[in-house]
N, CA, C and O atoms as a Maestro MAE file, in Angstrom:
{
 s_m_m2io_version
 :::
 2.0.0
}

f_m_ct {
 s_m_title
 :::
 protein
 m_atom[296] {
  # First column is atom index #
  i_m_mmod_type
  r_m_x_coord
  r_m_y_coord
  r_m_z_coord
  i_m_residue_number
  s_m_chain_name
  s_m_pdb_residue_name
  s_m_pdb_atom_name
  i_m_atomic_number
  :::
  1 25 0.849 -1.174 0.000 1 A "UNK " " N  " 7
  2 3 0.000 0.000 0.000 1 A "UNK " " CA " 6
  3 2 0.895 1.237 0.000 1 A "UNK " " C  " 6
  4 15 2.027 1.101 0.463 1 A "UNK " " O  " 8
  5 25 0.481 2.542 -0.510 2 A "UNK " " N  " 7
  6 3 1.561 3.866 -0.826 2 A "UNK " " CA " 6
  7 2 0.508 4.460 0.471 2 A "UNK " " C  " 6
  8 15 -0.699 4.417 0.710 2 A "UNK " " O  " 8
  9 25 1.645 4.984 1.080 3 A "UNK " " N  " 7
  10 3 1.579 6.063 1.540 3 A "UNK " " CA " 6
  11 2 1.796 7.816 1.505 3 A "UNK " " C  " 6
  12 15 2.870 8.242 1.080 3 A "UNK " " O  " 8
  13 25 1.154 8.402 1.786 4 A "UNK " " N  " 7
  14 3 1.674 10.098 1.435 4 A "UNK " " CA " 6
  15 2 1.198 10.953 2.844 4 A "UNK " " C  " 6
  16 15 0.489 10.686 3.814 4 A "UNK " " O  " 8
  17 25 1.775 11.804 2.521 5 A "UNK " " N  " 7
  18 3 1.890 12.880 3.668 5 A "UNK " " CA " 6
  19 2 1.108 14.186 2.764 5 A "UNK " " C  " 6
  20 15 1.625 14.876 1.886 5 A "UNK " " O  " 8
  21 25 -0.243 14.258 3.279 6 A "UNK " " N  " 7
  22 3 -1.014 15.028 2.688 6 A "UNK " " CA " 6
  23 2 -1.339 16.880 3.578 6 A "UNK " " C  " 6
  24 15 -1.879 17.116 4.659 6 A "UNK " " O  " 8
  25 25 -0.892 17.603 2.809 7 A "UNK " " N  " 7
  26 3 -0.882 18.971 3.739 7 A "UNK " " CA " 6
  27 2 -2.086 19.691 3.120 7 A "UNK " " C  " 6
  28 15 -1.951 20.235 2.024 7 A "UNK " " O  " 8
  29 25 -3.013 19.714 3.635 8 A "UNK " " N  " 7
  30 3 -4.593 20.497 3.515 8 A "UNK " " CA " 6
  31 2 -4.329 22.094 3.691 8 A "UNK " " C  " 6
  32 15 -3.943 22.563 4.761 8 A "UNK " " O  " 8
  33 25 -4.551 22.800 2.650 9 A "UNK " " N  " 7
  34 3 -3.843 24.076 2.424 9 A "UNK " " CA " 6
  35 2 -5.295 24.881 2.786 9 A "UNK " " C  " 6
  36 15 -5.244 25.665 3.734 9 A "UNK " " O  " 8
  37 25 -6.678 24.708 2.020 10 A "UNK " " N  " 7
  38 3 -7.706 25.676 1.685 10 A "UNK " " CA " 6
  39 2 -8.386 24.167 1.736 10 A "UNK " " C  " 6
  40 15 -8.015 23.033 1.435 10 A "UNK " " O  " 8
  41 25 -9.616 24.786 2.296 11 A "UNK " " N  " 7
  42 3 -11.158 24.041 2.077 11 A "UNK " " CA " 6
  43 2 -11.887 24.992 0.895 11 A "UNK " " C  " 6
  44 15 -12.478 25.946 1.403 11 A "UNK " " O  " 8
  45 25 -11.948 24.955 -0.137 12 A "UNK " " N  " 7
  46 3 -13.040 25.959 -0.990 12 A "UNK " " CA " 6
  47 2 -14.696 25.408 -0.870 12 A "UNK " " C  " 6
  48 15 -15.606 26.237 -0.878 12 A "UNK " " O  " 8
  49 25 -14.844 24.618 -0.810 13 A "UNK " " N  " 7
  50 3 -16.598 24.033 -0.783 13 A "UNK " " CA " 6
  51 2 -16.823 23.011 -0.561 13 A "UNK " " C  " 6
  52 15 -16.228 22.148 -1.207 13 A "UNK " " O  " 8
  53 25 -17.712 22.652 0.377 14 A "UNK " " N  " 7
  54 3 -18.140 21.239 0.534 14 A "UNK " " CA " 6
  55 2 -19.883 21.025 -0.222 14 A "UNK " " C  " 6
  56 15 -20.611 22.002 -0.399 14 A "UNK " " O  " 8
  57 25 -20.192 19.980 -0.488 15 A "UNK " " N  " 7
  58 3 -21.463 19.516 -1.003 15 A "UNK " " CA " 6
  59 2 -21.493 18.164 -0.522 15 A "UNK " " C  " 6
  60 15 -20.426 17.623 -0.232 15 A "UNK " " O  " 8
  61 25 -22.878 17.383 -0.367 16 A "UNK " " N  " 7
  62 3 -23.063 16.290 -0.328 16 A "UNK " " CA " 6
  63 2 -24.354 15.526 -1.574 16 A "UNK " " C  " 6
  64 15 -25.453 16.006 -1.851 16 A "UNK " " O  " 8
  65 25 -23.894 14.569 -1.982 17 A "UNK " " N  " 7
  66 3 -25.428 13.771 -2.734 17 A "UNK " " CA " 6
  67 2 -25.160 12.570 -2.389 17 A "UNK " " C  " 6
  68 15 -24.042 12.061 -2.467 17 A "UNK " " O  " 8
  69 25 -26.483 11.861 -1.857 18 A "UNK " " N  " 7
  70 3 -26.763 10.849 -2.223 18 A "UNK " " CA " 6
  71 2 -25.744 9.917 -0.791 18 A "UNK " " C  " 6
  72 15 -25.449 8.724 -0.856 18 A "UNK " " O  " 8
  73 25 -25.533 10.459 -0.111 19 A "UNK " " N  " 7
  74 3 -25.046 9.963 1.201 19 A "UNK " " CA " 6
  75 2 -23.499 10.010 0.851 19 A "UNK " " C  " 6
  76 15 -22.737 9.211 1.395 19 A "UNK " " O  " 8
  77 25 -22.920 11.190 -0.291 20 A "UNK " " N  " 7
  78 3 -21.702 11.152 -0.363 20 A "UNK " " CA " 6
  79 2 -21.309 12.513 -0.339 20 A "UNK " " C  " 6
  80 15 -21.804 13.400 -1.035 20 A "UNK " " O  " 8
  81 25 -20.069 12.686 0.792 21 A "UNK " " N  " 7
  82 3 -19.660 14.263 1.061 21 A "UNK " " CA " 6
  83 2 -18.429 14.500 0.346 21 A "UNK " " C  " 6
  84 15 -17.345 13.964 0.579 21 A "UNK " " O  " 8
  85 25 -18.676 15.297 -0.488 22 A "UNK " " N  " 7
  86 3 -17.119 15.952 -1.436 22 A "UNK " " CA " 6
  87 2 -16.611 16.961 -0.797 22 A "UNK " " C  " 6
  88 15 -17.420 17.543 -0.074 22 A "UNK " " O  " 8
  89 25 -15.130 17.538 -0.813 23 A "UNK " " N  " 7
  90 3 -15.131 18.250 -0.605 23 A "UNK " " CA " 6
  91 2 -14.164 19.131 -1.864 23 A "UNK " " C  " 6
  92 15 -13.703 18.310 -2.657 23 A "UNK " " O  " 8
  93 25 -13.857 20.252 -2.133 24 A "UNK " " N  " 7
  94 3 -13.126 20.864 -3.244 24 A "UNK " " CA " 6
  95 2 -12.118 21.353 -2.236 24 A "UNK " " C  " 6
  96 15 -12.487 21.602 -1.089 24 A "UNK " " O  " 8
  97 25 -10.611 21.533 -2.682 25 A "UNK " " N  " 7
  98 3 -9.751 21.686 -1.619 25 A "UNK " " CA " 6
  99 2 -8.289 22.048 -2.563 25 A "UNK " " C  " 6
  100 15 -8.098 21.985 -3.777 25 A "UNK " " O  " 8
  101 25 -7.623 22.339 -1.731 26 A "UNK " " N  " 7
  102 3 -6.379 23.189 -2.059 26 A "UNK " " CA " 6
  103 2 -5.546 21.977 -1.221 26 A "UNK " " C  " 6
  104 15 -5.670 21.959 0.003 26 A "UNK " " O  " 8
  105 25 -4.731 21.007 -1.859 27 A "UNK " " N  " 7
  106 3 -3.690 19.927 -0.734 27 A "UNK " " CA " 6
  107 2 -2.123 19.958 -1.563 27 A "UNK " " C  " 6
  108 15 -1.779 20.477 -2.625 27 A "UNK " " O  " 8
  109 25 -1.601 19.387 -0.840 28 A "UNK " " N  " 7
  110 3 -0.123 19.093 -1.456 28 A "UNK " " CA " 6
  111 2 0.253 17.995 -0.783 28 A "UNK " " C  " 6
  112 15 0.692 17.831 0.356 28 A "UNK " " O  " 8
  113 25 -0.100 16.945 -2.068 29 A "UNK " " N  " 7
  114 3 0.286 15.282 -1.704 29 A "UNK " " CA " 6
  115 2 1.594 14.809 -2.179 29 A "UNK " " C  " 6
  116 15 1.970 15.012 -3.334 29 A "UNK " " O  " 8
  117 25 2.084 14.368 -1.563 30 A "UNK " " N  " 7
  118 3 3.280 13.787 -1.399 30 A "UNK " " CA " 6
  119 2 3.604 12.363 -0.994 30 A "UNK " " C  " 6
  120 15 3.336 11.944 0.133 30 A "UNK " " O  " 8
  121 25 4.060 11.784 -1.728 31 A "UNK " " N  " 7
  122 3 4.991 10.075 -1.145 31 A "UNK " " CA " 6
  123 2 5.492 10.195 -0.059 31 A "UNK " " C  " 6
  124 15 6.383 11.031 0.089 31 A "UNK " " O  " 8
  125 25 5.102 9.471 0.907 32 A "UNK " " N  " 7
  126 3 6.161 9.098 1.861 32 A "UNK " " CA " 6
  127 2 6.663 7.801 2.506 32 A "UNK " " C  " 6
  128 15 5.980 6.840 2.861 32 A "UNK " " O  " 8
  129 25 7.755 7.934 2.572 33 A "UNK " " N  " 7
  130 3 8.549 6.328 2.848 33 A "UNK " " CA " 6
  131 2 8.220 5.894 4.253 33 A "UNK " " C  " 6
  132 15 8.539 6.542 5.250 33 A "UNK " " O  " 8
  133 25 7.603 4.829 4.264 34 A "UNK " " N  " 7
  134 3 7.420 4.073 5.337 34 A "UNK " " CA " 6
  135 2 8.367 4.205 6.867 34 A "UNK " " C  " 6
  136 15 9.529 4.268 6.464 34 A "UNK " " O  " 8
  137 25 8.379 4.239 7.635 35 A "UNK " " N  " 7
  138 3 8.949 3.830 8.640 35 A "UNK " " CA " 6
  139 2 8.152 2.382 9.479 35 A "UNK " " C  " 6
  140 15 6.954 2.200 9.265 35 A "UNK " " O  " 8
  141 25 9.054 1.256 10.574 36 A "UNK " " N  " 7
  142 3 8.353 0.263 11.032 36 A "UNK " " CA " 6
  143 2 6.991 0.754 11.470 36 A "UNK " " C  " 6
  144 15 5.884 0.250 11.283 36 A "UNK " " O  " 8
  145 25 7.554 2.525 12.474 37 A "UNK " " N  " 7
  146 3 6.433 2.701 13.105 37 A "UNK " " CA " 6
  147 2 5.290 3.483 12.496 37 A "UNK " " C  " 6
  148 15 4.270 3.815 13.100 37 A "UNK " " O  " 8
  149 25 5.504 3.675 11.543 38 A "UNK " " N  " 7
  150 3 4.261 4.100 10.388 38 A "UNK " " CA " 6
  151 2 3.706 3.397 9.526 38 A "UNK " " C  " 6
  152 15 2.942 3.841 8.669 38 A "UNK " " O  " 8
  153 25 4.160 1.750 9.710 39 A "UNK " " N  " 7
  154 3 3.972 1.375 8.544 39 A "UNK " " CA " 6
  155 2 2.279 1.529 8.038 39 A "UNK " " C  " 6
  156 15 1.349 1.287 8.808 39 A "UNK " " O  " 8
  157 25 2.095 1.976 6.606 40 A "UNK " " N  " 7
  158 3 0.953 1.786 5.930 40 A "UNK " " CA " 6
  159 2 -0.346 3.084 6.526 40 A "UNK " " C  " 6
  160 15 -1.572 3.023 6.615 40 A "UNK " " O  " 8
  161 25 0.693 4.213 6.846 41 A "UNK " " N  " 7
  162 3 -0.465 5.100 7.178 41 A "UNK " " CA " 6
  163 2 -0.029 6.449 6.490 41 A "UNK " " C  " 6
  164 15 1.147 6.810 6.438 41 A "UNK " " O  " 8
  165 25 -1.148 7.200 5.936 42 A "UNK " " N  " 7
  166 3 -0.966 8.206 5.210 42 A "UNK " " CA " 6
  167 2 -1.328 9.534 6.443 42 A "UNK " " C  " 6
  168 15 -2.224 9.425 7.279 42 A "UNK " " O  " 8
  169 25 -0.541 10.584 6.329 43 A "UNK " " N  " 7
  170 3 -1.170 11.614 6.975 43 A "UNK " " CA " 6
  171 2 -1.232 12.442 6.540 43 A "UNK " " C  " 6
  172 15 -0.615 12.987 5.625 43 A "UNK " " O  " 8
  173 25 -2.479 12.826 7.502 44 A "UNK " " N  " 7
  174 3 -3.052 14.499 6.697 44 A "UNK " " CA " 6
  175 2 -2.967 15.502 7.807 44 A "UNK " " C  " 6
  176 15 -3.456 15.385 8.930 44 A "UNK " " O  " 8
  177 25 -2.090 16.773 7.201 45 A "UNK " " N  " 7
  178 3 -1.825 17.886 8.511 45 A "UNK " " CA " 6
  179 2 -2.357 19.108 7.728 45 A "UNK " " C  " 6
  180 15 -2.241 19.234 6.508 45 A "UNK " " O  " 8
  181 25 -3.014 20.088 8.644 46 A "UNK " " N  " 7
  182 3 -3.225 21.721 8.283 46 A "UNK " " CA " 6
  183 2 -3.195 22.314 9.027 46 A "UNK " " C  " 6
  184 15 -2.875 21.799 10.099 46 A "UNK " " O  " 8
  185 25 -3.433 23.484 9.012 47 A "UNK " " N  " 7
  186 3 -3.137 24.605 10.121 47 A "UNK " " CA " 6
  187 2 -4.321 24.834 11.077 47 A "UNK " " C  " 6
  188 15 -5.232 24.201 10.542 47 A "UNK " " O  " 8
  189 25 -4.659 25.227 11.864 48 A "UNK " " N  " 7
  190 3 -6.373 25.201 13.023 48 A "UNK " " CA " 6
  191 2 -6.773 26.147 12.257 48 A "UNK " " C  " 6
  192 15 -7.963 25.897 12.065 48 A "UNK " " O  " 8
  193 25 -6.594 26.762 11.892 49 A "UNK " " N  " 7
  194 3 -7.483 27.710 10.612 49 A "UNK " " CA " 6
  195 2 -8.588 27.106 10.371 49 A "UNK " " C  " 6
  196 15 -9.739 27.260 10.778 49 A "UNK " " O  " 8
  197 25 -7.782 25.954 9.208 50 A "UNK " " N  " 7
  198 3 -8.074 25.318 8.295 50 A "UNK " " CA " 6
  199 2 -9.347 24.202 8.883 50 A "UNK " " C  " 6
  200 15 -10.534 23.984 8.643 50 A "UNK " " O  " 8
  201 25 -8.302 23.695 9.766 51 A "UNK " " N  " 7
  202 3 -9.174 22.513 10.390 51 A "UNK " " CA " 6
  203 2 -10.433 23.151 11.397 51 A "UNK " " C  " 6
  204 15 -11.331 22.379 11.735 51 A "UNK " " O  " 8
  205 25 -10.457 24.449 11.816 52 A "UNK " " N  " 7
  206 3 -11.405 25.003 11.622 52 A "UNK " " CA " 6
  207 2 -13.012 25.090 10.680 52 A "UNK " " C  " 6
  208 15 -14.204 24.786 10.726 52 A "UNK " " O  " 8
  209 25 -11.948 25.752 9.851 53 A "UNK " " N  " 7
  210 3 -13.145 25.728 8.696 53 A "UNK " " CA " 6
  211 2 -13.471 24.581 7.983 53 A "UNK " " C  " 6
  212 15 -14.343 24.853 7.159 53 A "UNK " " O  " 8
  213 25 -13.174 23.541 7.955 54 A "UNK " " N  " 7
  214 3 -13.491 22.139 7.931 54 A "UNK " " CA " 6
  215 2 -14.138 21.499 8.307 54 A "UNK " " C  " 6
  216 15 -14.787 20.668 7.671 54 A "UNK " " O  " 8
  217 25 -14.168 21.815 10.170 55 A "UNK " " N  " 7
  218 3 -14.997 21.048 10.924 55 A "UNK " " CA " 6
  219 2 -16.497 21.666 10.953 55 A "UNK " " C  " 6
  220 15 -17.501 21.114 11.405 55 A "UNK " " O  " 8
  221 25 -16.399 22.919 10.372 56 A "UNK " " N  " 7
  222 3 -17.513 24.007 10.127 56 A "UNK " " CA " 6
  223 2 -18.311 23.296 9.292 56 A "UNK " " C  " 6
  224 15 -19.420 22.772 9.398 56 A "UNK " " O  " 8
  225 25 -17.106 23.447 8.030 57 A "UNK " " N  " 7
  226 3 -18.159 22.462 7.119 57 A "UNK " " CA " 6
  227 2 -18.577 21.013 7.077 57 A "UNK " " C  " 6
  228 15 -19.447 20.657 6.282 57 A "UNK " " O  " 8
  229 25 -18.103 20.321 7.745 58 A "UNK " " N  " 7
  230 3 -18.421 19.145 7.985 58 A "UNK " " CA " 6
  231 2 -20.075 19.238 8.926 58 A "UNK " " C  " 6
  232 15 -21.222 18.828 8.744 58 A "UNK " " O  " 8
  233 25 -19.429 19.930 9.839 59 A "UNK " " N  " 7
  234 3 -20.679 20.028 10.989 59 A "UNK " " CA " 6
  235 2 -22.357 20.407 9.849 59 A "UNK " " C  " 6
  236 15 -23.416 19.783 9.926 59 A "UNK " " O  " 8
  237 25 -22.070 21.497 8.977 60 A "UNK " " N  " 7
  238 3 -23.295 21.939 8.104 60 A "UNK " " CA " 6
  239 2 -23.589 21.036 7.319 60 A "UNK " " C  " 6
  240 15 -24.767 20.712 7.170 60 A "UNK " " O  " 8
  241 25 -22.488 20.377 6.581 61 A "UNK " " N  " 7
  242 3 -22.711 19.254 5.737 61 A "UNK " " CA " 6
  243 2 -23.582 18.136 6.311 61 A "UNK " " C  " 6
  244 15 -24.402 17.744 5.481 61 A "UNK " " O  " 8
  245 25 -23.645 17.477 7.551 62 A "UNK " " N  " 7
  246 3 -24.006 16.551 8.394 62 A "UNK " " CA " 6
  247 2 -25.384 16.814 8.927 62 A "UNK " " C  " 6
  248 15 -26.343 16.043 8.890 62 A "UNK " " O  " 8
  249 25 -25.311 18.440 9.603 63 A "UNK " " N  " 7
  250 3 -27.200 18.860 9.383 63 A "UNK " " CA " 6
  251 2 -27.728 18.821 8.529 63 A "UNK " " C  " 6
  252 15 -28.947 18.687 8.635 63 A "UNK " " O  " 8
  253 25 -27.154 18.910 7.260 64 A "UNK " " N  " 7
  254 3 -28.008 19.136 6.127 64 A "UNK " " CA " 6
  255 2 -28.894 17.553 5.716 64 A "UNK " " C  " 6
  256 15 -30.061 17.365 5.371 64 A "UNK " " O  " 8
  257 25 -27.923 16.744 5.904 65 A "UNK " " N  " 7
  258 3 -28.079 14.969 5.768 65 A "UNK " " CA " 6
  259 2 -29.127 15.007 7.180 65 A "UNK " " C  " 6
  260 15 -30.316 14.910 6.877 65 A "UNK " " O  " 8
  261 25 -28.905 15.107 8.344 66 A "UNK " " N  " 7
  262 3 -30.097 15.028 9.205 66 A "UNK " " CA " 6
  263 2 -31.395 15.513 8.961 66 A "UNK " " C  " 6
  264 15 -32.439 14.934 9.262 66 A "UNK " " O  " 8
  265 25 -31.274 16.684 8.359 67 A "UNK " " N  " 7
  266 3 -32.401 17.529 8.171 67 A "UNK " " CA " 6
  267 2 -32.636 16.779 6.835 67 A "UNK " " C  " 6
  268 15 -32.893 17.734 6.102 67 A "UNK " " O  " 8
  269 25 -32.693 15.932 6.236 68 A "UNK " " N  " 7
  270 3 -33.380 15.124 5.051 68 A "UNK " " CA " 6
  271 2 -34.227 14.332 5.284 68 A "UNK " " C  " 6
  272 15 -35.155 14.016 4.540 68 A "UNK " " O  " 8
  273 25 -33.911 13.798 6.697 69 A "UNK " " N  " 7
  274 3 -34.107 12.009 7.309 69 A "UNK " " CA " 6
  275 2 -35.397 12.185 7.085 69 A "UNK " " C  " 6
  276 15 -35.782 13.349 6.973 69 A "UNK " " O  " 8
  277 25 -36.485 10.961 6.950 70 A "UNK " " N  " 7
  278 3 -37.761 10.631 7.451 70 A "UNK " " CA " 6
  279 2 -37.539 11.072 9.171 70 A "UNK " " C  " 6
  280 15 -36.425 10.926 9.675 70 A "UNK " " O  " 8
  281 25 -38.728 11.626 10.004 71 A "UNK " " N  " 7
  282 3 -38.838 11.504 11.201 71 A "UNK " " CA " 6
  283 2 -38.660 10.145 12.549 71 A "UNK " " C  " 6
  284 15 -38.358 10.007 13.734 71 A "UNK " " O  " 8
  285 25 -39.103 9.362 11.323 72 A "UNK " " N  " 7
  286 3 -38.785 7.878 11.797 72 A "UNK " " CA " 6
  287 2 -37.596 7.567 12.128 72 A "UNK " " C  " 6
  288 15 -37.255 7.066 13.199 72 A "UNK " " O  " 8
  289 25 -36.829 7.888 11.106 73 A "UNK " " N  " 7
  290 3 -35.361 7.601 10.772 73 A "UNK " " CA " 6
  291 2 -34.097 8.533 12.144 73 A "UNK " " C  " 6
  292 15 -33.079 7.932 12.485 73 A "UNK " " O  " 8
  293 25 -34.306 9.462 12.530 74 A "UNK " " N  " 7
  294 3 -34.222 10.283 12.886 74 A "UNK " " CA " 6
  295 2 -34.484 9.396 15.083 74 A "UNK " " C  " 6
  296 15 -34.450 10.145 16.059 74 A "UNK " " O  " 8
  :::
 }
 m_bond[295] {
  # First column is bond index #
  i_m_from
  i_m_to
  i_m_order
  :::
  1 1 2 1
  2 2 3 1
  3 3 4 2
  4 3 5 1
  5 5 6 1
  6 6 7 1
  7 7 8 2
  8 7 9 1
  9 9 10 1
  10 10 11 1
  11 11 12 2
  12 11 13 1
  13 13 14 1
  14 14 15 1
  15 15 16 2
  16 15 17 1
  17 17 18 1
  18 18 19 1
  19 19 20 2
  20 19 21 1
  21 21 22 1
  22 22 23 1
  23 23 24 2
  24 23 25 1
  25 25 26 1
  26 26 27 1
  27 27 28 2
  28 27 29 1
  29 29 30 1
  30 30 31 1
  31 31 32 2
  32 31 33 1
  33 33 34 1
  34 34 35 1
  35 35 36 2
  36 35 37 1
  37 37 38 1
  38 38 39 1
  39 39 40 2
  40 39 41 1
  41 41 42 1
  42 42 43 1
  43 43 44 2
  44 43 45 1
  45 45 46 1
  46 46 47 1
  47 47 48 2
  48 47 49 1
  49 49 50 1
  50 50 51 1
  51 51 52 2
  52 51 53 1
  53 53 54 1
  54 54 55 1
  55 55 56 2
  56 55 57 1
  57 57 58 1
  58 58 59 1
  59 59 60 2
  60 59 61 1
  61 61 62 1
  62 62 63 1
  63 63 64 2
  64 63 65 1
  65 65 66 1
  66 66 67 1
  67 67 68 2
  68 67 69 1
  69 69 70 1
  70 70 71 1
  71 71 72 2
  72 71 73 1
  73 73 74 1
  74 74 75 1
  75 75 76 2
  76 75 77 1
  77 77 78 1
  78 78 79 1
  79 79 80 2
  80 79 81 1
  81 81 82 1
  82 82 83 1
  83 83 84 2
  84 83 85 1
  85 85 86 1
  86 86 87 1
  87 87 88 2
  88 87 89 1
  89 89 90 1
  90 90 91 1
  91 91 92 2
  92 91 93 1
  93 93 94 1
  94 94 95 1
  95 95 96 2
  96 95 97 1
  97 97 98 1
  98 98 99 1
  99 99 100 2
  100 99 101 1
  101 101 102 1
  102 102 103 1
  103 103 104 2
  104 103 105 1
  105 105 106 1
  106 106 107 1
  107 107 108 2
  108 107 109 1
  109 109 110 1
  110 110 111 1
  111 111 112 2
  112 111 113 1
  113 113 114 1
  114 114 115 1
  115 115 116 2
  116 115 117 1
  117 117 118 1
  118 118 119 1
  119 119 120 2
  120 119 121 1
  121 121 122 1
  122 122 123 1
  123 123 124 2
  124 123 125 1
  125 125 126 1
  126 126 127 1
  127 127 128 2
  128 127 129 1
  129 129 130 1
  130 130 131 1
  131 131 132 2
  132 131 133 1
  133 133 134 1
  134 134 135 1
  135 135 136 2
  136 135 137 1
  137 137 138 1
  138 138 139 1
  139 139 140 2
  140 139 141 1
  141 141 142 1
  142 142 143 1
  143 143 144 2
  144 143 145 1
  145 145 146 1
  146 146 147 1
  147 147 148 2
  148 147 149 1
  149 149 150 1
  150 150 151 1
  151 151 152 2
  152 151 153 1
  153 153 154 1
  154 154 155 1
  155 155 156 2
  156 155 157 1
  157 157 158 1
  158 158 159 1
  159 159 160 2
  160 159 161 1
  161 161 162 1
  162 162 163 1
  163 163 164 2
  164 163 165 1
  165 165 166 1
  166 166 167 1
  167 167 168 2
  168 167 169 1
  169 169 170 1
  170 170 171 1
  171 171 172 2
  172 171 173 1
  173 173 174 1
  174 174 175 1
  175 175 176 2
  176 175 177 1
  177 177 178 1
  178 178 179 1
  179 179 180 2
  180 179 181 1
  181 181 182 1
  182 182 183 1
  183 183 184 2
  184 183 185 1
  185 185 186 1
  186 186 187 1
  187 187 188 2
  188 187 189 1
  189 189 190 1
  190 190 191 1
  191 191 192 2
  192 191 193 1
  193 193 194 1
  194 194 195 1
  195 195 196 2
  196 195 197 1
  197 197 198 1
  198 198 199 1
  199 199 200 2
  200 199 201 1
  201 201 202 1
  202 202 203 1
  203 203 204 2
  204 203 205 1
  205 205 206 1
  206 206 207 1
  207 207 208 2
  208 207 209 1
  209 209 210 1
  210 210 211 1
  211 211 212 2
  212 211 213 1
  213 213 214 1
  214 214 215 1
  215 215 216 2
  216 215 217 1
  217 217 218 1
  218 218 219 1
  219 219 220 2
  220 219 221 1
  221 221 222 1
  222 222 223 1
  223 223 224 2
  224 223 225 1
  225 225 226 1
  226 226 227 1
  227 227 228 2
  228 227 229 1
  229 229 230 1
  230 230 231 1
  231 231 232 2
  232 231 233 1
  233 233 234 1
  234 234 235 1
  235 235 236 2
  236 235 237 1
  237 237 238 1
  238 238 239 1
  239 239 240 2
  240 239 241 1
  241 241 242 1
  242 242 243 1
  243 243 244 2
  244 243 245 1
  245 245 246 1
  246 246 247 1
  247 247 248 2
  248 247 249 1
  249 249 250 1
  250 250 251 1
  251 251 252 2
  252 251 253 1
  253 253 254 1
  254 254 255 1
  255 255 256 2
  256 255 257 1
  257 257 258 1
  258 258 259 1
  259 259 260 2
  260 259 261 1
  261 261 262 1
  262 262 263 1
  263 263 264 2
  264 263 265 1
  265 265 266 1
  266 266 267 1
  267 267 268 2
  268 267 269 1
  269 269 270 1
  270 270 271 1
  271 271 272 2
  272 271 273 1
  273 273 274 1
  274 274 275 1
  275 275 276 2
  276 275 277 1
  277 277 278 1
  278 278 279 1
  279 279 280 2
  280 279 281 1
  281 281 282 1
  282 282 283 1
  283 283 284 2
  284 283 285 1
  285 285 286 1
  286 286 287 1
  287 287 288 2
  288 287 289 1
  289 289 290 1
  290 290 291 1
  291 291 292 2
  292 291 293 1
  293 293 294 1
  294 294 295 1
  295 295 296 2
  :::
 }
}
């Protein structure tokens, strides 16, 4: 499995359809070589800005999917 070291620069827009959340984004992916104690994990780092405005949109993205449900469902 490849691993990369992914740096999340900009969130520009999130959307969801159909029980699937996209997001449009500004990253800089990169290979990175394994170590024992990493083996097989990719990471993703940004600034609290960022991960800020992320969790923003995640959080709206996620009401929006609640606020769809049947009442039942819910």
């Amino acid at each position: 499995m490849k691993t990369y070291r992914i740096e999340l620069n900009k969130v520009k827009a999130m959307s969801n359809d159909k029980g699937l959340v996209q997001a449009k984004i500004d990253a800089l992916v990169l290979p990175q070589a394994t170590r024992d104690d990493d083996a097989e994990t990719t990471v993703l780092s940004m600034s609290e800005a960022t991960a800020r405005v992320l969790f923003m949109l995640l959080k709206a993205q996620l009401a929006d999917v609640d606020g769809r449900k049947a009442r039942s469902q819910r």
